[in-house]
Structure formats: structure tokens, C-alpha cells
Biopython code that builds the backbone (N, CA, C, O; Angstrom):
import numpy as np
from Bio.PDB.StructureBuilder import StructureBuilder

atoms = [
    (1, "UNK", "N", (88.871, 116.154, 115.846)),
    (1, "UNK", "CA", (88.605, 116.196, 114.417)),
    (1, "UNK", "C", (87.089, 116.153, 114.217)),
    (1, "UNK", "O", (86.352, 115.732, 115.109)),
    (2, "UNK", "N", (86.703, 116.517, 113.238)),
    (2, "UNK", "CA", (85.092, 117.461, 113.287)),
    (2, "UNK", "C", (85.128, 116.329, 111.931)),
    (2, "UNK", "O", (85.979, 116.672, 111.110)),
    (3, "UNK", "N", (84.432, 115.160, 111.576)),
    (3, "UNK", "CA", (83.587, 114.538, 110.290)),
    (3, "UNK", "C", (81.847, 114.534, 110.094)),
    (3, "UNK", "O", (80.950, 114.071, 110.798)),
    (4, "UNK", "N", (81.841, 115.376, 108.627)),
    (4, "UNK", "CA", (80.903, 115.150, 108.586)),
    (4, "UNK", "C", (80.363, 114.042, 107.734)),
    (4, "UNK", "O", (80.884, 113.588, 106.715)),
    (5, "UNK", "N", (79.101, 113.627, 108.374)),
    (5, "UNK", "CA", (78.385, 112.837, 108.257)),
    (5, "UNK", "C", (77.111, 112.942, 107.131)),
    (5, "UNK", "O", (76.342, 113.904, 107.117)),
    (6, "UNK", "N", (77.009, 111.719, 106.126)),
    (6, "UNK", "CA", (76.551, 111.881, 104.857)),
    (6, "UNK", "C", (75.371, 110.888, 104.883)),
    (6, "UNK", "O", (75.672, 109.747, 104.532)),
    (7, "UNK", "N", (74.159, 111.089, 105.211)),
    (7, "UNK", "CA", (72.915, 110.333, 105.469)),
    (7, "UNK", "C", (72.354, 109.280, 104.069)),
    (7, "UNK", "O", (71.843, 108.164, 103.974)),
    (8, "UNK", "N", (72.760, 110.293, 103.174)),
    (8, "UNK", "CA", (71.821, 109.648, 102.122)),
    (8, "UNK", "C", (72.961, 110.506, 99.974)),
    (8, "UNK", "O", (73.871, 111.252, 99.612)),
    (9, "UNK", "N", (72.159, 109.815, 99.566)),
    (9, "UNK", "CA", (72.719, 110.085, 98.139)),
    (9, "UNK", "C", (72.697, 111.569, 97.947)),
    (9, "UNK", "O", (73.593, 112.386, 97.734)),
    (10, "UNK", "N", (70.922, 111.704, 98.138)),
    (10, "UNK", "CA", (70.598, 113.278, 97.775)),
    (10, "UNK", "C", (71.229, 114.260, 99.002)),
    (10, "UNK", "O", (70.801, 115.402, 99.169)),
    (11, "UNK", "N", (72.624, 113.497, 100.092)),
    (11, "UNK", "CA", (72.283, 115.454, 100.839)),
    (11, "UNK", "C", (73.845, 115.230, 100.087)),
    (11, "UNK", "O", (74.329, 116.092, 100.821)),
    (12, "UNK", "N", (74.786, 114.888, 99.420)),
    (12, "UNK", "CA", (75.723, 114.693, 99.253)),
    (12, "UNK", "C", (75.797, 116.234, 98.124)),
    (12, "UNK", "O", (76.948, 116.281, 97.690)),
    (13, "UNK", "N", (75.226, 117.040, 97.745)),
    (13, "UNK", "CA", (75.074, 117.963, 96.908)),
    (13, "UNK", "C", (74.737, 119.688, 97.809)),
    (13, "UNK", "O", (74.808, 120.877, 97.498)),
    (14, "UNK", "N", (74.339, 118.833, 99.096)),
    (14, "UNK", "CA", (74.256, 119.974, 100.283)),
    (14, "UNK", "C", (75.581, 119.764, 101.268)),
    (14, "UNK", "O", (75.604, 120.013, 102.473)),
    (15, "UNK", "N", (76.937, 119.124, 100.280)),
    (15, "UNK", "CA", (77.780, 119.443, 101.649)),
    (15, "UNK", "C", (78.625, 120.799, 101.656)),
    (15, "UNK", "O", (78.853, 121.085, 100.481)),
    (16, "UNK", "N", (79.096, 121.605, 102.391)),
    (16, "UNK", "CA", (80.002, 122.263, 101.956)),
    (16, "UNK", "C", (81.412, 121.636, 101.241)),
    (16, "UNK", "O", (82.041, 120.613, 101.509)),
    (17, "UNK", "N", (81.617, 122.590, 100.311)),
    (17, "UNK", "CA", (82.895, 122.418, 99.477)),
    (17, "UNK", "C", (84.216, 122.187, 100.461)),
    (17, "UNK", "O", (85.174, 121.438, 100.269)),
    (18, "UNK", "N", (83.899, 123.249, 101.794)),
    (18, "UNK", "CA", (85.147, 123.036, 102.659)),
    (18, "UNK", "C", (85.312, 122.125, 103.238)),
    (18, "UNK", "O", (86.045, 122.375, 104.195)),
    (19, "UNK", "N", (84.874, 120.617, 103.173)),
    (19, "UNK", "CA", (84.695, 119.780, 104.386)),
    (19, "UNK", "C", (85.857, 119.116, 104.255)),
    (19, "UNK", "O", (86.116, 118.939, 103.065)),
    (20, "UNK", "N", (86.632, 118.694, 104.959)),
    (20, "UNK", "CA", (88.079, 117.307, 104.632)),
    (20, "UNK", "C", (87.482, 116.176, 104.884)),
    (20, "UNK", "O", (87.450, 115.261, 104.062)),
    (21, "UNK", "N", (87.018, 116.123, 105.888)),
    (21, "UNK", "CA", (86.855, 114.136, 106.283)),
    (21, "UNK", "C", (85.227, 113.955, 106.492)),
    (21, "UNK", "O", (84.769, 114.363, 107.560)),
    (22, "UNK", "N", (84.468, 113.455, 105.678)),
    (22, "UNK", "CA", (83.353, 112.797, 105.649)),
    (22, "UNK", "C", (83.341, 111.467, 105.814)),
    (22, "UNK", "O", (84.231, 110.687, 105.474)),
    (23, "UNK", "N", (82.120, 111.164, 106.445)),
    (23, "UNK", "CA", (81.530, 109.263, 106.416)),
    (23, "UNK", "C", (80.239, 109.180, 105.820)),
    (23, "UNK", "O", (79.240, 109.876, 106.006)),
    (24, "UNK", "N", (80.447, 108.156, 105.033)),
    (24, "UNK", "CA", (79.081, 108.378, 104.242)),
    (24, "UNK", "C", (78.363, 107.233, 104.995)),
    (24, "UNK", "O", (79.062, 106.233, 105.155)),
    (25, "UNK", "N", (77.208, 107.185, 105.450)),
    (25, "UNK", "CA", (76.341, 106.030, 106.306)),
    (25, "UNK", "C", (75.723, 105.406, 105.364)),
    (25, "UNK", "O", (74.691, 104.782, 105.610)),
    (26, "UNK", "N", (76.246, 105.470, 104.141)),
    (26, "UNK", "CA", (75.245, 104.614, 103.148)),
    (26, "UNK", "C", (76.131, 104.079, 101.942)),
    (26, "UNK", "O", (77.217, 104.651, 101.853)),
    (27, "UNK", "N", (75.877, 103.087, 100.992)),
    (27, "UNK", "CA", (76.973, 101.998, 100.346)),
    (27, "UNK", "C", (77.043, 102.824, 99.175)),
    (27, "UNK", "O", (76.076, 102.849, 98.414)),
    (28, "UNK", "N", (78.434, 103.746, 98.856)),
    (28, "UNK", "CA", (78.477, 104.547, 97.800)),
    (28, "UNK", "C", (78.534, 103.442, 96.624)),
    (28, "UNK", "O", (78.910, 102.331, 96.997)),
    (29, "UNK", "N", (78.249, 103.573, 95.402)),
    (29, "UNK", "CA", (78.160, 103.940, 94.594)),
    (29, "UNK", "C", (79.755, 104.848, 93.811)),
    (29, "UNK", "O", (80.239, 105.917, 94.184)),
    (30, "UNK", "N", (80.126, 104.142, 92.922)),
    (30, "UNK", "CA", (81.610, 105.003, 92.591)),
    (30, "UNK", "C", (80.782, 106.048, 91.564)),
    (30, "UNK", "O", (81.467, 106.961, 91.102)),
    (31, "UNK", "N", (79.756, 106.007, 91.276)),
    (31, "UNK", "CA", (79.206, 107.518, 90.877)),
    (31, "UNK", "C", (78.773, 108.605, 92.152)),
    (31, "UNK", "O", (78.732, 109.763, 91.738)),
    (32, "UNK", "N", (78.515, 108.494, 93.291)),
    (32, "UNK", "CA", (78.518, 108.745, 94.283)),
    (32, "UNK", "C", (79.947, 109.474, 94.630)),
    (32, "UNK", "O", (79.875, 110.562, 95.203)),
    (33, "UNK", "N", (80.911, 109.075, 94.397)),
    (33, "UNK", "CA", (81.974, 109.510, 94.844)),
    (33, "UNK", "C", (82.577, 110.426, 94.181)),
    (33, "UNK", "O", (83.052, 111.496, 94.562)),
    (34, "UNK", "N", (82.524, 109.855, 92.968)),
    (34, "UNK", "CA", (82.523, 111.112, 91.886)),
    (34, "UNK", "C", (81.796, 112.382, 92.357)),
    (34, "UNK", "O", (82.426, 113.348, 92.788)),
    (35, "UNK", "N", (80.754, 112.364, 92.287)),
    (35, "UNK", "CA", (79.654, 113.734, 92.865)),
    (35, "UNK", "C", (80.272, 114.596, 94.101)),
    (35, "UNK", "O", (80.410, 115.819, 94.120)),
    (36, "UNK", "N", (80.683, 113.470, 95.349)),
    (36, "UNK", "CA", (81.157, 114.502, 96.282)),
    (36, "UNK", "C", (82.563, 114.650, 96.167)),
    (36, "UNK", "O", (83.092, 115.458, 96.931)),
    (37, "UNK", "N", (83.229, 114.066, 95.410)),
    (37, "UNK", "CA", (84.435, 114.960, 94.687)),
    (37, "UNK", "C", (84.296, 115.967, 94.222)),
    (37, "UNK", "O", (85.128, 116.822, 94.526)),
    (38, "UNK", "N", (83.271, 116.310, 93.343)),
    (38, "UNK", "CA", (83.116, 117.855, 93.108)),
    (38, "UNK", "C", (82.740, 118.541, 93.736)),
    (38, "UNK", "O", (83.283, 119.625, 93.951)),
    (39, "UNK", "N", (81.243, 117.997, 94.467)),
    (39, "UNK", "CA", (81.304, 119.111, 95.721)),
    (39, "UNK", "C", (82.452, 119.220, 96.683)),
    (39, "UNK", "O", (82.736, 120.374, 97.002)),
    (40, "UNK", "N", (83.009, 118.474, 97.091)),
    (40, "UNK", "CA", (83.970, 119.063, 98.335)),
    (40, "UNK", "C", (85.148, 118.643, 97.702)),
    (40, "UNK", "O", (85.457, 117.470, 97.909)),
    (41, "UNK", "N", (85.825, 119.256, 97.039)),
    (41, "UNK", "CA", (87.623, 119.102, 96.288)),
    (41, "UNK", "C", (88.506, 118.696, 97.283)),
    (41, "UNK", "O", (89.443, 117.923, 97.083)),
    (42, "UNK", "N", (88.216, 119.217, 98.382)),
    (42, "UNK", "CA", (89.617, 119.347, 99.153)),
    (42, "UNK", "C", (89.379, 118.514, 100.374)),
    (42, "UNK", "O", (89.976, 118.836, 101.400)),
    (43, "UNK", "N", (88.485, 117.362, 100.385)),
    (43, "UNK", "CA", (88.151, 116.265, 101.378)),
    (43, "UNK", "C", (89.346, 115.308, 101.373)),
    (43, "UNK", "O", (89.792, 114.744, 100.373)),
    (44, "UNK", "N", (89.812, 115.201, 102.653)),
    (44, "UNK", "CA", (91.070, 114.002, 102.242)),
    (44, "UNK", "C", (90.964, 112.744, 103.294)),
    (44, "UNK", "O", (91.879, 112.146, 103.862)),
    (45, "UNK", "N", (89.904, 112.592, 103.348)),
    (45, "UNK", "CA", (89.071, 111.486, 104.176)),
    (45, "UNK", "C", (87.778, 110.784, 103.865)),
    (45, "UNK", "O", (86.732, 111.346, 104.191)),
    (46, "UNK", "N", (87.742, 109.658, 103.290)),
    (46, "UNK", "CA", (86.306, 109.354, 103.784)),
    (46, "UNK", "C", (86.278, 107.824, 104.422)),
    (46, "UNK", "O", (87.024, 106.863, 104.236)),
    (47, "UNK", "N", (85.060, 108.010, 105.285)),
    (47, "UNK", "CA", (84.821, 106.770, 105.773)),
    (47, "UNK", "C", (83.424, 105.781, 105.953)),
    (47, "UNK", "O", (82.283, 106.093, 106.293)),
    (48, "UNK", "N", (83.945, 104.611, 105.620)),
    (48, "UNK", "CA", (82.478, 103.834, 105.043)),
    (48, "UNK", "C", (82.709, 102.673, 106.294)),
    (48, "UNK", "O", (83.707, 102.383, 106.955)),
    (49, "UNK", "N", (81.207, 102.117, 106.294)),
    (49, "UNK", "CA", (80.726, 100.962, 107.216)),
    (49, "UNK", "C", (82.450, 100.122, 107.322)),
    (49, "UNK", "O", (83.408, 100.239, 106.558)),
    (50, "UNK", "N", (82.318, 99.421, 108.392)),
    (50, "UNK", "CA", (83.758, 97.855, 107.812)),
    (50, "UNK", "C", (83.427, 97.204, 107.019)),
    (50, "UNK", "O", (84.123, 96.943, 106.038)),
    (51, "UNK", "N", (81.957, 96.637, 107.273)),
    (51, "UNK", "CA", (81.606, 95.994, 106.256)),
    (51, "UNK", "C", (81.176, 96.004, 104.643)),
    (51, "UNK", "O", (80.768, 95.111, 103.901)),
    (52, "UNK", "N", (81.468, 97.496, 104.429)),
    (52, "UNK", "CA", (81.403, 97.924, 103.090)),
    (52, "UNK", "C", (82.633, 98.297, 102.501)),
    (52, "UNK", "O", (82.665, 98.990, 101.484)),
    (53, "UNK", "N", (83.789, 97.824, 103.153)),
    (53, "UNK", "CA", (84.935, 98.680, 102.811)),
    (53, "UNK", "C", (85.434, 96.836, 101.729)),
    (53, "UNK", "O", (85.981, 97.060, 100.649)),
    (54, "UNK", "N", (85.315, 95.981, 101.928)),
    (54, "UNK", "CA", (85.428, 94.454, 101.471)),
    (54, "UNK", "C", (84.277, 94.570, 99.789)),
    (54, "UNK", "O", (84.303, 93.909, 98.751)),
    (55, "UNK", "N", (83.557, 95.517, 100.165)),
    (55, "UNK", "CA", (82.690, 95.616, 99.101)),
    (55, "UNK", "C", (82.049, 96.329, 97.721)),
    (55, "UNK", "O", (81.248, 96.018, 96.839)),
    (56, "UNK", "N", (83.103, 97.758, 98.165)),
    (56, "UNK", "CA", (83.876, 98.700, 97.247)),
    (56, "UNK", "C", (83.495, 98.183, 95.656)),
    (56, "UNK", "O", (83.373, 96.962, 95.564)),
    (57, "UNK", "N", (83.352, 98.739, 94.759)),
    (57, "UNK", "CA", (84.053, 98.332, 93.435)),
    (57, "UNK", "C", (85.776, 98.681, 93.469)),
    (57, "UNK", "O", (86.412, 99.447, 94.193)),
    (58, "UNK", "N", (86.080, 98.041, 92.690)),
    (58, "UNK", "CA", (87.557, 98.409, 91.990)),
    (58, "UNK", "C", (87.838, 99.896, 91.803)),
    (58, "UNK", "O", (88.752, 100.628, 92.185)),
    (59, "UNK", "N", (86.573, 100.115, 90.978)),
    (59, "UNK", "CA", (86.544, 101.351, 90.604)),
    (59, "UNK", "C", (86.731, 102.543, 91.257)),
    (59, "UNK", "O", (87.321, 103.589, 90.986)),
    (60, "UNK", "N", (85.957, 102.052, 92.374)),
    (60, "UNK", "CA", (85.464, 103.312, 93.611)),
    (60, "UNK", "C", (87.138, 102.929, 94.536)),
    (60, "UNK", "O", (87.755, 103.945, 94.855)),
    (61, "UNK", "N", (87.554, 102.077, 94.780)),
    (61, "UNK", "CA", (88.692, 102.071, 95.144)),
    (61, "UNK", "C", (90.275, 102.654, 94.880)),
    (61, "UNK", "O", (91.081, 102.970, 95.756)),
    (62, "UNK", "N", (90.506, 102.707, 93.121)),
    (62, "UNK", "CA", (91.026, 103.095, 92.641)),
    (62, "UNK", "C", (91.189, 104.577, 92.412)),
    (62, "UNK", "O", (92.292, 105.094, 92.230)),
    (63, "UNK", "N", (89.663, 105.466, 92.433)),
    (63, "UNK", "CA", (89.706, 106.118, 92.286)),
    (63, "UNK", "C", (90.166, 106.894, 93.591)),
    (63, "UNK", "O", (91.053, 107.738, 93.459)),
    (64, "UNK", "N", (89.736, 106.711, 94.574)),
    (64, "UNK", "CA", (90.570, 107.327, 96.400)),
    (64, "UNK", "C", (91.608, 107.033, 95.958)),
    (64, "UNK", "O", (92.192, 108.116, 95.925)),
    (65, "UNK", "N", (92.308, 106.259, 95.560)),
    (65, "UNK", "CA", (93.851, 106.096, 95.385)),
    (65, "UNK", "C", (95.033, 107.127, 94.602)),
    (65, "UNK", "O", (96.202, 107.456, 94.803)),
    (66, "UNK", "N", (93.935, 107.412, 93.571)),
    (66, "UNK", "CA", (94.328, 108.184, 92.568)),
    (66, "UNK", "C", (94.204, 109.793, 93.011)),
    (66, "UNK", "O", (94.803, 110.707, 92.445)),
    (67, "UNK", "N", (93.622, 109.887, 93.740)),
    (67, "UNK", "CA", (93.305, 111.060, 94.429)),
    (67, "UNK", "C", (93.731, 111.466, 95.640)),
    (67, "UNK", "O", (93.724, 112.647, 95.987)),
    (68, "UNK", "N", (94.180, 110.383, 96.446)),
    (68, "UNK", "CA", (94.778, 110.684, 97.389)),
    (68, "UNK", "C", (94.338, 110.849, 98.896)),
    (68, "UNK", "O", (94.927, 111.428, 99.809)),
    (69, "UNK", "N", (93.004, 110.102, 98.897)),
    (69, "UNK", "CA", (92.130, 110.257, 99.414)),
    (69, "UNK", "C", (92.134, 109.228, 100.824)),
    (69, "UNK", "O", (92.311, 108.137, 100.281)),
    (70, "UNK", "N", (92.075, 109.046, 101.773)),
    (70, "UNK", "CA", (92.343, 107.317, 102.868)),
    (70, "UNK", "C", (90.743, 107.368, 103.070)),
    (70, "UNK", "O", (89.863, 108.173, 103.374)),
    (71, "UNK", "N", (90.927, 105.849, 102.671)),
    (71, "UNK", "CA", (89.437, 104.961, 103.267)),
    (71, "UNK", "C", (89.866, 104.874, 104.801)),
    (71, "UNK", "O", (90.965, 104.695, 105.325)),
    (72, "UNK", "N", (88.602, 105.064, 105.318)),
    (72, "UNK", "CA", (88.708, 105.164, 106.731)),
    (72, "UNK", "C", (87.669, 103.832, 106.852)),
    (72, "UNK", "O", (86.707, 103.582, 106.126)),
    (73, "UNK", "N", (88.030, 103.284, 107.670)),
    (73, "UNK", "CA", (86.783, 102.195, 108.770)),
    (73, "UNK", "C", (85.970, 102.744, 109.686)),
    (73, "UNK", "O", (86.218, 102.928, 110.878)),
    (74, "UNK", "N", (84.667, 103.085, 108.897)),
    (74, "UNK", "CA", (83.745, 103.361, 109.506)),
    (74, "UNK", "C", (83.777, 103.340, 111.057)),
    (74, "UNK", "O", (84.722, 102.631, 111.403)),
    (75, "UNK", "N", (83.054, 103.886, 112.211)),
    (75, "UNK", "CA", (82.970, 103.420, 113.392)),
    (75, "UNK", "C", (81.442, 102.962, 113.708)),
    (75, "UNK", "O", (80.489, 103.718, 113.515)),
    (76, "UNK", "N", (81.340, 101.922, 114.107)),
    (76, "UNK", "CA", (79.567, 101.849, 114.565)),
    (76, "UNK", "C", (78.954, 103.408, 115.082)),
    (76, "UNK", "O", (77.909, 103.924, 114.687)),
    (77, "UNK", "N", (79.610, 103.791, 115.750)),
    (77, "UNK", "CA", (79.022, 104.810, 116.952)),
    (77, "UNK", "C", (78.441, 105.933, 115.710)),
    (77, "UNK", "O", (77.455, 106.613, 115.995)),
    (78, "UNK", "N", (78.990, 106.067, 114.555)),
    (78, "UNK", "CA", (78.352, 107.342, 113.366)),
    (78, "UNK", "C", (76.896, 106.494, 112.833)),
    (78, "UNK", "O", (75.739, 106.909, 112.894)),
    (79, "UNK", "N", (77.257, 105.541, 112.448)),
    (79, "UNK", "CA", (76.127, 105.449, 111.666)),
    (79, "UNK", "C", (74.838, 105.303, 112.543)),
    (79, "UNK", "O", (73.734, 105.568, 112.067)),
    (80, "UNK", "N", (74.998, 104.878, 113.829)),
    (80, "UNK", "CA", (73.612, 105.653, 114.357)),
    (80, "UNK", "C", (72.998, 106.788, 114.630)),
    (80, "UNK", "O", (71.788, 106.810, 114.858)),
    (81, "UNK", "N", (73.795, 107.929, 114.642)),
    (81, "UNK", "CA", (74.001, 109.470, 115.000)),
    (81, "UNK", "C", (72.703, 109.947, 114.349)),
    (81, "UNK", "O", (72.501, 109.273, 113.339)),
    (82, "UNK", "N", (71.908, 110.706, 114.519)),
    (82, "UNK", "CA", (71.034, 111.453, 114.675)),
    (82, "UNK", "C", (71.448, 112.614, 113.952)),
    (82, "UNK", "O", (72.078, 113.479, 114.561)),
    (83, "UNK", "N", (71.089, 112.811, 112.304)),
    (83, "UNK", "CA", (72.200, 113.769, 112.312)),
    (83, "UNK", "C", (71.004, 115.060, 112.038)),
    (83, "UNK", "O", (71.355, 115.991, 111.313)),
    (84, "UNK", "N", (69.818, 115.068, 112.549)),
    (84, "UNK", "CA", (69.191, 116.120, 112.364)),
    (84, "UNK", "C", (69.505, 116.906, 113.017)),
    (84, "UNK", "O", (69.081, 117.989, 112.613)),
    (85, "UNK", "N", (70.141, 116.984, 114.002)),
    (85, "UNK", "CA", (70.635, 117.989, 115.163)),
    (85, "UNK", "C", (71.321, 118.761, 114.842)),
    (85, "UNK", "O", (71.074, 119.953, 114.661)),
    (86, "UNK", "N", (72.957, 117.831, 114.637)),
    (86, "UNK", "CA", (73.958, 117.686, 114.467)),
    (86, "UNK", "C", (74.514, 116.701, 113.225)),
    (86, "UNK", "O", (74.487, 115.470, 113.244)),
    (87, "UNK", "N", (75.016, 117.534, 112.159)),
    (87, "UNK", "CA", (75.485, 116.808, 110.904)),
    (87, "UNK", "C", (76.990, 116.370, 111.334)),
    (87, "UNK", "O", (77.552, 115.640, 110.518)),
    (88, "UNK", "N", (77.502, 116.611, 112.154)),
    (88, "UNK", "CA", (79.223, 115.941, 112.657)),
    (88, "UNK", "C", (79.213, 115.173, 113.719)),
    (88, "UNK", "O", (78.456, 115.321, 114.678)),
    (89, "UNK", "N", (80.169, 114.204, 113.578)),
    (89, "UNK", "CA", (80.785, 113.411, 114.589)),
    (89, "UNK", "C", (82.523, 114.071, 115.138)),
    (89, "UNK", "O", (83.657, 114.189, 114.675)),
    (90, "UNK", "N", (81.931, 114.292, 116.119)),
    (90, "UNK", "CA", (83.840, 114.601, 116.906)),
    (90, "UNK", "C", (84.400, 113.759, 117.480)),
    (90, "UNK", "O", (83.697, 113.111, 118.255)),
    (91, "UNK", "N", (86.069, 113.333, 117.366)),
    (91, "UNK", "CA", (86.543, 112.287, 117.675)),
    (91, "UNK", "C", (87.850, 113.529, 118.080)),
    (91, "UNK", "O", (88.413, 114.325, 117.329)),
    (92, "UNK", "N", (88.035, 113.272, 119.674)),
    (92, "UNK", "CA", (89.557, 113.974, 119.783)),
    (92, "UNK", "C", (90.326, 113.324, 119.933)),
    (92, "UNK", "O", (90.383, 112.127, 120.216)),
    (93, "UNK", "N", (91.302, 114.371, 119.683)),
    (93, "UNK", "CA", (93.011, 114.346, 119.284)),
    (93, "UNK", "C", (93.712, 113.523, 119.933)),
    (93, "UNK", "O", (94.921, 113.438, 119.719)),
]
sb = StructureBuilder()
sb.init_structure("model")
sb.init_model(0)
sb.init_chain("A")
sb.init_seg("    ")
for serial, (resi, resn, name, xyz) in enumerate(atoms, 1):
    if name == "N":
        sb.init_residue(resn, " ", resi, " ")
    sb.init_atom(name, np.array(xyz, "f"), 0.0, 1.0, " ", f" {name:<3s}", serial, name[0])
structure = sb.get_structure()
């Protein structure tokens, strides 16, 4: 499985529309989520730090819910990734 990886607020407007499963390396914001809902419609993954998943708003929670969306648990090994290279993390099957 191919996730891409979301550095910062501002590249969240440079993702492709086609992406399914993103991790965002940084503490969304439920306006944040909103945004890459529109850019990428058809994402049915995202995944945040562990330790940010306890720290969510309601809001930002509710709304993956409503959408249909699974919070994923971050893995340490992304949020150090280098993503100038390489904007994805691969995890196989």
C-alpha cells in the first residue's frame, strides 16, 4: 500500500485528488481536514501521530466518521521520512 505523506498545512493543496490513504506528520486542525477533503474526495484513510489521535477535536473526529473515513495510528517510521525525495511511505501486503 503506497501512503502519501503530508509535511505541512500549505502542501495539503498540492496533493493529488487521486490519493486514498494519507498521513499527515503534523496536528490537523479540523479546518485542515476539511481542505484535504476537497482536495482528495476519494481518500479513505488517514493517519496521524498516536499521540495526536487522544487529541483530535470532537469535531475533527466526527467528521472521519461521517465520511467514512478510518483514523489510522500513525507509525514512528513516517514521520521521520524525508519526503523530499520521496512523498510516500510503502507498507506491504
Amino acid at each position: 500500500m503506497k501512503i502519501r505523506i503530508i509535511s505541512s498545512r500549505e502542501e495539503i493543496s498540492t496533493v493529488s485528488p487521486k490519493e486514498r490513504h494519507v498521513h499527515l506528520a503534523f496536528f490537523p486542525a479540523t479546518q485542515d481536514l476539511y481542505e484535504l477533503l476537497d482536495t482528495c474526495p476519494r481518500v479513505e484513510s488517514i493517519g496521524v501521530q498516536r499521540s495526536q489521535i487522544s487529541r483530535l477535536a470532537k469535531a475533527s473526529v466526527n467528521l472521519l466518521e461521517r465520511e467514512r473515513i478510518k483514523l489510522i495510528e500513525g507509525d514512528g517510521l513516517m514521520q521521520g521520512k524525508h519526503t523530499e525525495k520521496d512523498p510516500y511511505y510503502y507498507i506491504k501486503p
